[in-house]
N, C-alpha and C positions, 0 to 999 in steps of 0.2 A: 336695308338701310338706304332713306333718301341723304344724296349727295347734292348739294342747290349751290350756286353762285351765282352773283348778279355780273352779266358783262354784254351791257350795252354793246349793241354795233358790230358784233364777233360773227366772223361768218362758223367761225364750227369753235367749241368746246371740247376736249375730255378730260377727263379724270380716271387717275391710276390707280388703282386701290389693290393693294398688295402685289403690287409688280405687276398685274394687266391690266390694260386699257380696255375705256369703256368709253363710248360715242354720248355726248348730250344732248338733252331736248330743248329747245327753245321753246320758253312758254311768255306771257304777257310779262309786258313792260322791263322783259334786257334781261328774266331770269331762267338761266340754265340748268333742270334736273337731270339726275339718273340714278336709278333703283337697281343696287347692285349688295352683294355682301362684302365686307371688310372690317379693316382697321387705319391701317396708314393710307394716305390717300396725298396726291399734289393733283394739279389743276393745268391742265396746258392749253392756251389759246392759240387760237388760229394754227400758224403755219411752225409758230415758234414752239422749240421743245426741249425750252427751259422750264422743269419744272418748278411749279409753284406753289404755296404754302395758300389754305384758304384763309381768305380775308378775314371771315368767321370764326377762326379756329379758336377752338378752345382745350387744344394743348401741345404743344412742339418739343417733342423728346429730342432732337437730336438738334436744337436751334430753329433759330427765324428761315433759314436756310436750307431745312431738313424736310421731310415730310408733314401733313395735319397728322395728327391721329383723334379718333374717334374718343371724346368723353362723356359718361353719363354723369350729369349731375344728381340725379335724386339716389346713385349707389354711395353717396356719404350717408353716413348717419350720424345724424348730427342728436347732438343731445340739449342743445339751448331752448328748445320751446317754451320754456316760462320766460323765457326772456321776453322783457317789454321797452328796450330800449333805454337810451339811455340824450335826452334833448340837451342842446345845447347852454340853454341860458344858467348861468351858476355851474358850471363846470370849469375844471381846468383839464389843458391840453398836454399832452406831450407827444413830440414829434420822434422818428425812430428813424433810422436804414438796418434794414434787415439784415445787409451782407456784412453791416461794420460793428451792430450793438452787438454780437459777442463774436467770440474766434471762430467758431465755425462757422458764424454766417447765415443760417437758416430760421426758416420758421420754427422748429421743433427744439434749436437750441434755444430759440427766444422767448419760447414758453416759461422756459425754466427761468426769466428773471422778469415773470408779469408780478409774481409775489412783490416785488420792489415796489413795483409801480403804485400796486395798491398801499404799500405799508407808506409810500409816498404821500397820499392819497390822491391818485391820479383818475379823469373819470371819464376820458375818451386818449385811448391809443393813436395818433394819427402815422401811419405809418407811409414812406414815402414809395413811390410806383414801385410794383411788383412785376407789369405787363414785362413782356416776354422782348430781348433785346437782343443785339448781337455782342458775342462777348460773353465771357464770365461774371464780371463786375463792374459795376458802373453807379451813377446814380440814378440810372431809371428814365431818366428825363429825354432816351433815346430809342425807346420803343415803339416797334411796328406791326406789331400783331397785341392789337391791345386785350385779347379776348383771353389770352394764354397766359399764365402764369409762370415766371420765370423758375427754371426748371432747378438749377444749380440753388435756389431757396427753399427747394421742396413741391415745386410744382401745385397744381391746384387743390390738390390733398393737402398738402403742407399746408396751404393759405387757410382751406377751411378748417384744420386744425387747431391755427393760431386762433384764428374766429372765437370758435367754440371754447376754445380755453379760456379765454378773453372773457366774454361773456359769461363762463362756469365764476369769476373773481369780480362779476358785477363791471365790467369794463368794457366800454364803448370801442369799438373802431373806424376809426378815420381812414379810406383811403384816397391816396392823392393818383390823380388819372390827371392825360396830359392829351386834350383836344384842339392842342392852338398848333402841331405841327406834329409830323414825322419824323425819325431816325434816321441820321444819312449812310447806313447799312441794313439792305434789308427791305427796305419797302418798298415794297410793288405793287402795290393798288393803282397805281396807274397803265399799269398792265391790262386791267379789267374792262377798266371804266373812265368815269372822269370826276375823281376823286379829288385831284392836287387843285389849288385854285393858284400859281406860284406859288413865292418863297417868302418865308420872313425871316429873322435873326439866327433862328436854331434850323430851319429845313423847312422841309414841303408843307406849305399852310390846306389845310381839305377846303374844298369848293362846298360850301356848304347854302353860296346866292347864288351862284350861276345855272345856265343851262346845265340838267341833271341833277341836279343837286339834291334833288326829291328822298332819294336814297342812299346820298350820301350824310342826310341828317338823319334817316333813319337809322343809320349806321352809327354813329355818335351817340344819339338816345337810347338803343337798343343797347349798347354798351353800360352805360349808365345801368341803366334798369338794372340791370345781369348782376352789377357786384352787389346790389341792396339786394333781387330775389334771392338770387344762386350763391349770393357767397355769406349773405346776411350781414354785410357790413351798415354802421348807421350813417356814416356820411360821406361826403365825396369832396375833398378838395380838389377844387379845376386851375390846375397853373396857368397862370398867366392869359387871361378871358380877354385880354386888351389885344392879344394878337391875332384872336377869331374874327376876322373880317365877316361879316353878317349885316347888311345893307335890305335885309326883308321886313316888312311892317313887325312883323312877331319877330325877337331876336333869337336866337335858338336856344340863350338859356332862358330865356322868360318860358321858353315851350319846355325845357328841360326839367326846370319848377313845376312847370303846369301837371308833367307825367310823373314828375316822382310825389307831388301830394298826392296823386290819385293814387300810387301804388304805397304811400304811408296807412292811406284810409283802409285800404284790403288786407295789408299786414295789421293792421293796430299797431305798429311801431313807431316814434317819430325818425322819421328819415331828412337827412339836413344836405345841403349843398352850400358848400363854403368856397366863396370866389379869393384867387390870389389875381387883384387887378392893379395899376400903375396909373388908372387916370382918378384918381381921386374923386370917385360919382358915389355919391350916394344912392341914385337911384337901384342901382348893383342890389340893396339890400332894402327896398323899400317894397313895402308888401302890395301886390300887385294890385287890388283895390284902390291904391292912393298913387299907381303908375307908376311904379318899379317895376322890379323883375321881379322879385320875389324872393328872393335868394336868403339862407340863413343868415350870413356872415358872410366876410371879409377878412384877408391880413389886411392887417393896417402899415405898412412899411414907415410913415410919418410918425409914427408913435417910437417904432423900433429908432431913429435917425435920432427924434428930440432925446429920447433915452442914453445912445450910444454918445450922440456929443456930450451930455451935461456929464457924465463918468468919465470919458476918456479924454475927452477936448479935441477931439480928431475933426477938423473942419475943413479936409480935402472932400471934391470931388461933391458928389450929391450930400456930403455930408454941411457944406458951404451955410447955404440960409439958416439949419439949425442951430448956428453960432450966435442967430442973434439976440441981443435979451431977450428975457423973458420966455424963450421959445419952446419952454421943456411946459410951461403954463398954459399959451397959446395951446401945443397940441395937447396937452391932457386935458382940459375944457374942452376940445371940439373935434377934436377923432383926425382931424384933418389939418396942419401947418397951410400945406399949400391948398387954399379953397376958394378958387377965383381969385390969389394971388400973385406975383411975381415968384418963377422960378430960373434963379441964375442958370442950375445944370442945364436946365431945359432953354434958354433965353428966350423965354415968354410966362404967360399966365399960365398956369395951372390949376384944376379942381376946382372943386364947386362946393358950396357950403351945407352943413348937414341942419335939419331942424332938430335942434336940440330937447323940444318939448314932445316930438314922435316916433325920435329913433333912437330906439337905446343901446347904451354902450355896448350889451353885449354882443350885439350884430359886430363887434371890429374885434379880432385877435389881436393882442398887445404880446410883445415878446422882449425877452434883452439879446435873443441870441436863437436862430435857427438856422437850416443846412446851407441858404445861400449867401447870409451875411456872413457866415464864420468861412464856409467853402471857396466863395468870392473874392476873398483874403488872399494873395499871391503865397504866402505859404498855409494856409489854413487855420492861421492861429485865434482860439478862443478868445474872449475879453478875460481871464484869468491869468492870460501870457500877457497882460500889460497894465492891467488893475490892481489894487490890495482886496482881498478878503472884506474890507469892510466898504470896502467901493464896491461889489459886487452886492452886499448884503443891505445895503443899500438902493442899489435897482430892483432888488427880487420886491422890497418892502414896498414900492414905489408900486411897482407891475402888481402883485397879487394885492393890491388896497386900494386899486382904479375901478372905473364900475365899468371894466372889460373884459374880457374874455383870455383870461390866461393861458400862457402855451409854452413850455420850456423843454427846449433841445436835449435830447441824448446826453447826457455825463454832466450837464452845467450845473444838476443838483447838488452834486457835492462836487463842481469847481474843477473837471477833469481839466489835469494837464495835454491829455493828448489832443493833436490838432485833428482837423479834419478836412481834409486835404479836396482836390478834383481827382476826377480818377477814372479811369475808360478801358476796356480790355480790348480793343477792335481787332480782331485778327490781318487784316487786312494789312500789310505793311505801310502801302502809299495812306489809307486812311491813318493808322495810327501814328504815322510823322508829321500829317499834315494837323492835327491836333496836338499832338506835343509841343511845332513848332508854333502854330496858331497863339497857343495860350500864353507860351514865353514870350511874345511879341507883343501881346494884349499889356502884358504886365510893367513890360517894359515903357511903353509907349505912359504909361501913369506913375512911373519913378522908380520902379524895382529893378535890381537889375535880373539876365537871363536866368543867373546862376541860382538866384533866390528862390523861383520857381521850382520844386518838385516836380520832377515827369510822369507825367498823368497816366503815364502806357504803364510802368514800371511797378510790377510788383508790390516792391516794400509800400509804394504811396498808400497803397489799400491797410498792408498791418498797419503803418503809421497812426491811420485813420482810426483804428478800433479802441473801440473803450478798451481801458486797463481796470476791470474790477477790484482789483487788491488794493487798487486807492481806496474803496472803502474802508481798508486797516489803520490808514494813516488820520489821526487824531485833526489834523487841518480838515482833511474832507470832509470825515467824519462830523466834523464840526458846522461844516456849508451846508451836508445834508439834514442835520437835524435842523437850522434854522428853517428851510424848505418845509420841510414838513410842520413844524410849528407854526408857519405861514397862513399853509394850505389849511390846515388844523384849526388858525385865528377865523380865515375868511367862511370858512365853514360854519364856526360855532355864532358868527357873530350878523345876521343878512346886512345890516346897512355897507359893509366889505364887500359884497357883490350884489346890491342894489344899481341896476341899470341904466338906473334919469340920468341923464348927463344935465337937464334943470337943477336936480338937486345936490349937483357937485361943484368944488370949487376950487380952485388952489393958490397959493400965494407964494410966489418966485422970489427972491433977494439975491439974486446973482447964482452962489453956491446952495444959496440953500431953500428948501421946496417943502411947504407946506399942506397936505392933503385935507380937505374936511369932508368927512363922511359920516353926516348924523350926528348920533354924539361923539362920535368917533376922530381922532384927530391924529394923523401921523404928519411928524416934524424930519426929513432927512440933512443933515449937516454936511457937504462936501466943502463947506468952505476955511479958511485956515485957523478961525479961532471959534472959541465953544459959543455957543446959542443957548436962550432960556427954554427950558421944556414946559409944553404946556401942561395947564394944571391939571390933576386928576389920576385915575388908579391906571399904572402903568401895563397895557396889556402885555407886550413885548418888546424886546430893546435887544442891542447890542451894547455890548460889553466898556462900550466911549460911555454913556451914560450914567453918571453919577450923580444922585441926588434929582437934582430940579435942572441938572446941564447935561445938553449933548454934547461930547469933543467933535472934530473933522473926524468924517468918515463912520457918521455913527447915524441910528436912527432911533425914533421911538413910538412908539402907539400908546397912545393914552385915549381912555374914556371915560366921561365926564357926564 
């Protein structure tokens, strides 16, 4: 068994593999082997004999903390081979956390409710980071051995389980990797090398321009690659691509494009990369021919904002500019509110505007509700803790009849009550206070008070967080969920519902109430306080306000003409 680590500049290396030490060789360019037998393995530099977990590892039984151990990817057997993927454009999303979508938490319980998904009709799983963290449960977004797969969800087995099931029900997976920072427990790539380039908002940002850096992009990419080979996933959402500081002619995701088309072309699969970015660029998602990156898609967080205000009227905080007429119009016409705009949050201009006649809507994910909007919430409360049912049924009609990229959160199909809180297990005592107190204080500072705040360390916040399935008994869910599905069902049977031109879209705003035209196709939503005329023609689907030729408040309708 070769043992390899890159660690520039070290006058000595070894490596422990099953309790004895072994001396390394320096070979070209800062990498260290040794040709030894084993399993469990740590890494010790220089003179220091703290041992350490490899950079590379791809599996930590005992934590981030613990030893590597040794895993062979080709002893799964996998049984998807007919699988041909499953591309983006005309799909709908759904987002998951593995540890909260059912009580046990794992991959293998999670199996057992993909039938949902599909009877949903769902047709890419995007499930949120799995990589290997400190702690029991979290939401992922603190991981430091990105190559491992967190253990307590079932470890790498488990993941390629989930995979393959997935795939056996015709369904895509999404997973979310996180290359804009580090975990603040746990990571020691700076140990090695010179990984860290400083800090940004969440922890250690990777050097990815600086001197060194050669292999530290390698390292990013090489990650990438790994979940599309080895684990057969089809796409990759990248959190937050705005805090990857990259100042090189090639930016690293345009390089990251560049390696996973070529590794789509070898599989025959399409393989997608879905950016979560905050500077409102199009170029993110322009095909690299016409000077983008290349990228599949994007959230679109401007769409979620005009969305959330016209339902709920909430006009704190980044929610401010979406208050202004017409602005639920503005961003469904052009993907983008803020585009070479004024942004108050920001107090400057913001984003850049998209060409409407080259780039189609389905490069932007539209959402009413996902893990940060709802999580971000000082007590985690869904839009169902403050909406009607027919205010809710209303935004789905709005989102699944855009020519975007639909994507809907964990339990929002049939309307879960339960909230979905922050949540963190750090063992660490000084870490886990200074996050508890951190976030009370965050919350505080924007008009909550301490007490309203859930404790992120604490146990119950995690049950809190978990779906309650037996609300599919109750006749209300029940009820949210079949609209969801008849949705999904309409946008399916019908292409002009998921036709992409954002040219050949239109909308027509009166305050409360929003007008969609799509082909022949015509959805009228009513939030406002007295009834509307429906437009003419055979009614596809409605809610239950609609009577006759009128919408009441709070009601929608789809007509085709």
């Amino acid at each position: 068994m070769t043992f390899s680590v890159w660690a520039p500049g070290k006058s000595r290396v070894r490596v422990r593999v099953d309790g004895e030490f072994h001396p390394m060789t320096e070979e070209s360019g800062g990498w260290w082997h040794a040709d030894v037998p084993g399993t469990n393995y740590s890494f010790f530099v220089d003179d220091d004999e703290t041992p350490l977990p490899d950079p590379r590892s791809l599996r930590q039984p005992e934590g981030v903390f613990g030893p590597s151990q040794v895993y062979d990817h080709s002893a799964f057997a996998w049984t998807d081979q007919a699988w041909t993927g499953r591309a983006l454009p005309g799909s709908v999303l759904y987002e998951l956390h593995i540890g909260t979508f059912t009580p046990e938490g794992t991959f293998d319980s999670a199996i057992g409710r993909l039938d949902h998904l599909v009877d949903l009709g769902i047709d890419l799983v995007e499930v949120m980071p799995v990589n290997s963290f400190d702690g029991t449960t979290g939401w992922g977004y603190d991981g430091v051995l990105w190559g491992a797969v967190h253990e307590p969800y079932g470890g790498p087995d488990g993941f390629k389980r989930f995979v393959d099931a997935a795939h056996a029900r015709g369904l895509g997976v999404v997973l979310d990797v996180v290359y804009n920072h580090m975990g603040p427990s746990g990571a020691f790539l700076d140990r090695f090398g010179p990984y860290f380039a400083g800090r940004n908002l969440w922890g250690p940002a990777l050097n990815v321009t600086g001197p060194g850096s050669d292999e530290v992009r390698r390292y990013v990419l090489d990650n990438a690659l790994m979940w599309f080979r080895d684990f057969h996933v089809d796409a990759l959402r990248l959190d937050a691509i705005h805090a990857i500081l990259d100042t090189r002619a090639t930016h690293i995701l345009e390089e990251m494009a560049q390696e996973v088309d070529a590794l789509s072309a070898g599989l025959r699969r399409p393989l997608s990369l879905i950016a979560e970015s905050d500077l409102n660029d199009p170029r993110h998602v322009t095909p690299r021919a016409a000077g983008g990156y290349g990228l599949a898609a994007q959230w679109c967080d401007d769409l979620h904002h005009a969305l959330h205000v016209f339902m709920t009227g909430e006009t704190q905080g980044y929610y401010k500019d979406f208050g202004a007429p017409n602005a639920l119009k503005t961003t469904l016409e052009n993907a983008f509110f803020h585009a070479g705009t004024w942004s108050s949050f920001r107090d400057r201009t913001h984003g850049r505007p998209i060409d409407k006649s080259v780039t189609p809507g389905h490069r932007f994910l539209c959402f009413l509700q996902n893990h940060d909007q709802i999580g971000n919430r000082a007590t985690g409360d869904r839009m169902s803790a403050s909406v009607s049912p027919g205010v809710l049924a209303c935004g789905a009609a709005i989102m699944f009849c855009s020519p975007y990229t639909p994507m809907v959160f964990m339990g929002e199909e049939w309307a879960a009550s339960t909230p979905w809180q922050f949540f963190a297990s750090f063992p660490d005592p000084g870490l886990a206070e200074a996050v508890r107190t951190g976030r009370r204080k965050e919350f505080a500072e924007h008009g909550w008070g301490e007490s309203e705040v859930p404790d992120p360390i604490d146990p119950q916040t995690v049950v809190n967080s978990r779906l309650d399935w037996s609300e599919l008994d109750s006749p209300v869910h029940a009820s949210m969920l079949d609209l969801y599905k008849s949705l999904i069902a309409l946008r399916r049977k019908h292409p002009e519902l998921s036709d992409p031109r954002l040219d050949k879209f239109s909308v027509e705003q009166d305050d409360r109430v929003v007008t969609l035209h799509r082909g022949r196709i015509t959805l009228v939503c009513n939030l406002g306080t007295t009834d509307v005329q429906r437009p003419p023609g055979e009614v596809l689907l409605s809610s239950p306000g609609v009577r006759g030729d009128v919408v009441a408040p709070e009601s929608f309708a789809i007509v085709i003409h």
